[in-house]
C-alpha positions as semicolon CSV with decimal commas, in nm:
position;residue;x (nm);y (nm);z (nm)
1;X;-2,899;-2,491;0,920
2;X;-2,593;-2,502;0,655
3;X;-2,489;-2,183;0,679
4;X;-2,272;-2,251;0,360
5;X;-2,541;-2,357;0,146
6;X;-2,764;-2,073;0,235
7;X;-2,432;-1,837;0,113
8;X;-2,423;-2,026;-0,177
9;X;-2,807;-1,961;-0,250
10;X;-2,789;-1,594;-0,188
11;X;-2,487;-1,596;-0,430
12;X;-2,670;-1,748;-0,670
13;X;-2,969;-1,545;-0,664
14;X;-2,712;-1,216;-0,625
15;X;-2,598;-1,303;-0,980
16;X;-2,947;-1,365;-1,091
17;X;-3,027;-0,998;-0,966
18;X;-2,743;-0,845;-1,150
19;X;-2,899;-0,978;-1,510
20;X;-3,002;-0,737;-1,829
21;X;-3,351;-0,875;-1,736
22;X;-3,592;-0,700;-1,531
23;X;-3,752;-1,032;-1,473
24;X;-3,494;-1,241;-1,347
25;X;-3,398;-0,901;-1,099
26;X;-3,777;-0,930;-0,970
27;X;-3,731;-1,316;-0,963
28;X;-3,416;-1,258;-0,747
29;X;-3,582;-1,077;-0,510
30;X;-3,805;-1,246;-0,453
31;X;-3,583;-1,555;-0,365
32;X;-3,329;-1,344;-0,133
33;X;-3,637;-1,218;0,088
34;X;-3,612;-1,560;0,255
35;X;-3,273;-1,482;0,339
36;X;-3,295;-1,105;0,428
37;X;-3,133;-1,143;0,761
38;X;-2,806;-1,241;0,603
39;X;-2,602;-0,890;0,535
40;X;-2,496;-1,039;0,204
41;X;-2,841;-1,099;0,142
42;X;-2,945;-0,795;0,271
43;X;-2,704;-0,552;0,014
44;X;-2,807;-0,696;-0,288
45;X;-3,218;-0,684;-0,165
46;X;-3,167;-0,290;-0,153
47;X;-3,015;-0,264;-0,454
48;X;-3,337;-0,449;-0,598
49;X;-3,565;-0,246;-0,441
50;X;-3,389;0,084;-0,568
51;X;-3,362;-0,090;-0,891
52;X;-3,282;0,152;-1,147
53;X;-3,389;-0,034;-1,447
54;X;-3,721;-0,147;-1,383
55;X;-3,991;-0,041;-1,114
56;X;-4,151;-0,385;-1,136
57;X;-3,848;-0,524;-0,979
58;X;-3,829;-0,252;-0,693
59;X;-4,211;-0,325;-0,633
60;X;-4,226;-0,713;-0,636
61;X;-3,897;-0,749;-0,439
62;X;-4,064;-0,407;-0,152
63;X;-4,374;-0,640;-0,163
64;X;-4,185;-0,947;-0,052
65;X;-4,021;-0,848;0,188
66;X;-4,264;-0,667;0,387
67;X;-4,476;-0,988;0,386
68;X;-4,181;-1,113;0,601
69;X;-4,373;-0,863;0,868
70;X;-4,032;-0,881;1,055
71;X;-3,754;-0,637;1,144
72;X;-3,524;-0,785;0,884
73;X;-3,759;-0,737;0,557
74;X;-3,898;-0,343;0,693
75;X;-3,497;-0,263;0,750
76;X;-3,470;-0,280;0,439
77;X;-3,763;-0,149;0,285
78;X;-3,725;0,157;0,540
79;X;-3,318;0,189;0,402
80;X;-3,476;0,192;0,069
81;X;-3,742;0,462;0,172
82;X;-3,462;0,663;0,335
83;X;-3,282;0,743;-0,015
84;X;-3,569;0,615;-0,234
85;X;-3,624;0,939;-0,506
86;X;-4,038;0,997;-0,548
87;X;-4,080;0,741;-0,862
88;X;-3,957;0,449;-0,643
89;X;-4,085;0,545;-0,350
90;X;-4,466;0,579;-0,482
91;X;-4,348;0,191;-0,550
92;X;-4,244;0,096;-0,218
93;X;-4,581;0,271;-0,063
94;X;-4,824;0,066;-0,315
95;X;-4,695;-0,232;-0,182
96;X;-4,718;-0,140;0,150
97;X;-5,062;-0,046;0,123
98;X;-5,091;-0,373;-0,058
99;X;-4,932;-0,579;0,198
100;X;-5,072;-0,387;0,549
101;X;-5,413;-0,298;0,439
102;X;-5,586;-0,609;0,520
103;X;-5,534;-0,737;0,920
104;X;-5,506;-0,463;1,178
105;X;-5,271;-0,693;1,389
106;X;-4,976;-0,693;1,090
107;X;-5,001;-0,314;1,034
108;X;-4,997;-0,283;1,464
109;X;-4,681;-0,504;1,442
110;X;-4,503;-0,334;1,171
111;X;-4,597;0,015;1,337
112;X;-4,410;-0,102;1,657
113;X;-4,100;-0,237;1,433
114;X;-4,116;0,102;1,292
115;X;-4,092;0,251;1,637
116;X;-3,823;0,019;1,730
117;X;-3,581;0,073;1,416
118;X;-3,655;0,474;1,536
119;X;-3,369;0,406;1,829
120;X;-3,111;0,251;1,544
121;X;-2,779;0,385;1,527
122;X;-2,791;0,427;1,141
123;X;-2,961;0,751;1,086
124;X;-3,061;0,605;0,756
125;X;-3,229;0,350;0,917
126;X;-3,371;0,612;1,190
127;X;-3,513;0,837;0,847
128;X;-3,668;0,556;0,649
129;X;-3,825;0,427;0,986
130;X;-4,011;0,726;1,003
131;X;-4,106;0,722;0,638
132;X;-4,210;0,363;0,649
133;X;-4,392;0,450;0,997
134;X;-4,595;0,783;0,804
135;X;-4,673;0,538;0,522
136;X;-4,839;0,292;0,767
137;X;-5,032;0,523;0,970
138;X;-5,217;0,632;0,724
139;X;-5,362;0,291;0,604
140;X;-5,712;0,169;0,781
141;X;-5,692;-0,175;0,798
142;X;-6,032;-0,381;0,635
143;X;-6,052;-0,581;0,962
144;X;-5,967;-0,463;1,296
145;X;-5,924;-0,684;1,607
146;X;-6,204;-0,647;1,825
């Protein structure tokens, strides 16, 4: 892996994000979500979901990154839940819904992240965990494992 390269992507995209255009701020976040587990990375994909100019952006780049169905991609969603006001957080819980409301398995995965980012030392972390974790629970999967 170049770790240089992938900087130099993330920078890229990073200035993409910061552009008048609420479409090239969507299309940036949706290119750093492959990189979410870089911190530089990680900074600028919170500032996209909390976008403040467009809720298109804050959904597309929430949606993205919860298809991760890591740690690295709900960390971030559930910082962005933690300080999220109600018009961007109705956002963040449509995709959600979108993204968890199909295979019982992800939504069982991303309930045990949840549970797991509830021991982090960041009590915003701790507080969107629990957000993110209320927001899942409530979703009934279309098909269950048997």
């Amino acid at each position: 892996m170049d770790s240089d390269l992938r900087r130099a992507v993330v920078a890229t995209l990073g200035a993409l994000g910061r552009s008048d255009d609420y479409r090239d701020r969507a299309d940036a976040g949706h290119g750093l979500a492959g990189f979410a587990e870089m911190p530089e990375a990680a900074e600028l994909l919170l500032e996209l979901v909390l976008d403040s100019g467009d809720t298109f952006v804050t959904r597309r780049t929430a949606e993205v990154l919860l298809r991760r169905k890591d740690k690295a991609g709900l960390k971030i969603v559930a910082l962005a839940l933690a300080v999220a006001d109600d018009n961007h957080a109705d956002y963040i819980h449509i995709a959600i819904d979108d993204v968890f409301s199909i295979f019982s398995y992800d939504l069982d995965e991303a309930l045990r992240l949840c549970e797991e980012m509830s021991g982090d030392t960041d009590v915003r972390v701790v507080r969107g965990a629990r957000r993110l974790h209320e927001s899942l629970a409530e979703i009934e999967p279309v098909l269950r494992r048997l």
